[in-house]
C-alpha positions in Angstrom: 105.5 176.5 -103.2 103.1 173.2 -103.8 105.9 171.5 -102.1 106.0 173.2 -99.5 101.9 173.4 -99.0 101.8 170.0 -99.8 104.5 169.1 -97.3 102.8 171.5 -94.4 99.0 169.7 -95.4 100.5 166.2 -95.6 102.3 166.7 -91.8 98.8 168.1 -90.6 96.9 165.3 -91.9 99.4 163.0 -90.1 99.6 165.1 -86.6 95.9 165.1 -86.2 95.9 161.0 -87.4 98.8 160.4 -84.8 97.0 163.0 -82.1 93.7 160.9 -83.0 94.8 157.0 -82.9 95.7 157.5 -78.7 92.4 158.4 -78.5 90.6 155.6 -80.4 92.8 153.3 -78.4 91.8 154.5 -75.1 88.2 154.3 -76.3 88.6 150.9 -77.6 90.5 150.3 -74.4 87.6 151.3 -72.3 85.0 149.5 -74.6 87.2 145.8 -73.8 87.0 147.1 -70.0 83.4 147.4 -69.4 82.5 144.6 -71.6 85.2 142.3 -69.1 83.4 144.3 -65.5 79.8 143.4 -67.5 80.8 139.6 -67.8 82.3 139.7 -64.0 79.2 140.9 -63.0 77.5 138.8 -64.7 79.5 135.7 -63.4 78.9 137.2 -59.8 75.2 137.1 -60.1 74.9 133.7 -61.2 77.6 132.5 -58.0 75.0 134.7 -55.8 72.5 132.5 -57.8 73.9 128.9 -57.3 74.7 130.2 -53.4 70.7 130.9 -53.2 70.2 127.6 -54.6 72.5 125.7 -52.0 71.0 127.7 -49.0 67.7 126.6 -50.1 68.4 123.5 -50.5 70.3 123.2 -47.0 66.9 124.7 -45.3 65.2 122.6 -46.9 67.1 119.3 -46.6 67.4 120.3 -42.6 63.5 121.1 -42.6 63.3 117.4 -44.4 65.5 116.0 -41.4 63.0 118.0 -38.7 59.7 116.3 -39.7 61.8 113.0 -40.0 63.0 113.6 -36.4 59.4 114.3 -35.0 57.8 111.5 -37.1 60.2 109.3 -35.4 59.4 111.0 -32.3 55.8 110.1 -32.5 56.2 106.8 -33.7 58.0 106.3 -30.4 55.6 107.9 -28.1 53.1 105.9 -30.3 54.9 102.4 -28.9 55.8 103.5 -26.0 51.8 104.7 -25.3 51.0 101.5 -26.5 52.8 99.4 -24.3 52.0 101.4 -21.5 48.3 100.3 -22.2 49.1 97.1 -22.8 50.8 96.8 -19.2 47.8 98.5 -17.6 45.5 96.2 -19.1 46.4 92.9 -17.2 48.7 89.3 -18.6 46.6 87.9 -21.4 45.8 91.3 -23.0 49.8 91.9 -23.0 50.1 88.0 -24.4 47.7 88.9 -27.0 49.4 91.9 -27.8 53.1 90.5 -27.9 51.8 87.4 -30.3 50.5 89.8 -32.5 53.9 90.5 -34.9 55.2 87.1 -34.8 51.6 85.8 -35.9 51.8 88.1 -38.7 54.9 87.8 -39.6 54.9 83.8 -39.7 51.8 84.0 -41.1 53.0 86.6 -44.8 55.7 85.2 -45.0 54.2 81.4 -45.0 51.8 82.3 -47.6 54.2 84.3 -49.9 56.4 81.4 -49.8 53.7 78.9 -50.7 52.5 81.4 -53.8 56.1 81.2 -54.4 57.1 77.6 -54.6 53.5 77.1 -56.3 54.4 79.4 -59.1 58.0 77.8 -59.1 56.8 74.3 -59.6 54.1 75.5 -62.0 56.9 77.0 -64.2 58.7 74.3 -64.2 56.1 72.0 -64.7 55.4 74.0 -67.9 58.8 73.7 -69.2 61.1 76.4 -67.7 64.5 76.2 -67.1 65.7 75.8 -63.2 67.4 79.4 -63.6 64.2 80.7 -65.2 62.3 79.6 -62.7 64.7 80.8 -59.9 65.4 84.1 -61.3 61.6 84.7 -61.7 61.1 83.2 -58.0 64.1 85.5 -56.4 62.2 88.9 -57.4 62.6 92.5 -55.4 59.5 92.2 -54.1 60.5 88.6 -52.6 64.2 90.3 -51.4 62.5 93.0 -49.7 59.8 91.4 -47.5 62.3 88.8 -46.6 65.7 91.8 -46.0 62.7 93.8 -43.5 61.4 90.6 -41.8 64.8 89.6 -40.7 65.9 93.2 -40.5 63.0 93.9 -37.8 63.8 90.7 -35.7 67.3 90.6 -35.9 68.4 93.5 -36.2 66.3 95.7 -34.7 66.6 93.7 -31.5 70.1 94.1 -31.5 70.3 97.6 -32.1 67.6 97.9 -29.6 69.4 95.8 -26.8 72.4 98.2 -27.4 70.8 100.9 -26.8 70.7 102.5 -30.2 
């Protein structure tokens, strides 16, 4: 009789462990799925995130290339306004005015090449190496005034004579 109530106990205790463990799998099962449709979601908002980010950036780079286009623009009606008054006003007001760029120019760049070779010869004259003194003489500053002088009558007449 134990046996048998022991046996009958036993094979309930197992039917309702084997009727159970479907059901704890399906709610670990839907546990894994909403933790997986949380991190897509999460994933989607920081895409929408980086796409906000790139849009702004794209309206504001072309709002960047706007004001670049109408500061151009007014720097050619400037010229253009400029000559026009320069024409108006009669030959040696338009001599005067055409003599003023190259008098400039000729005139930095003579003096920042005189400060230049004085400072050379002074390091030299104290000492310094030749490559000292040329690496010290060839700075950025130097590279740059001289790259936009020639750049601006060069270049800029070229392009200018093409038409670009």
């Amino acid at each position: 009789m134990i046996e048998m109530l022991g046996g009958g106990v036993v094979g309930s205790i197992l039917g309702g462990v084997f009727r159970l463990v479907p059901e704890f799998i399906k709610a670990y099962d839907r546990k894994s799925e909403r933790q997986h449709e949380l991190a897509m979601f999460d994933r989607q908002c920081k895409l929408e995130e980086q796409r906000g980010q790139q849009k702004l950036a794209e309206i504001g780079a072309a709002r960047d290339a706007a004001i670049d286009t109408g500061v151009v623009d007014a720097f050619k009606a400037a010229i253009e306004q400029q000559t026009e008054m320069t024409r108006a006003a009669g030959g040696w007001v338009a001599a005067l005015s055409a003599s003023v760029r190259p008098v400039i120019t000729y005139w930095v760049l003579g003096i920042w090449s005189f400060v230049h070779v004085w400072y050379a010869y002074s390091a030299w004259a104290a000492g310094a190496s030749p490559q000292t003194v040329f690496t010290t003489m060839m700075s950025a500053d130097f590279a740059a005034l001289v790259a936009g002088t020639l750049n601006y009558w060069f270049l800029d007449r070229t392009l200018s004579r093409r038409g670009l």
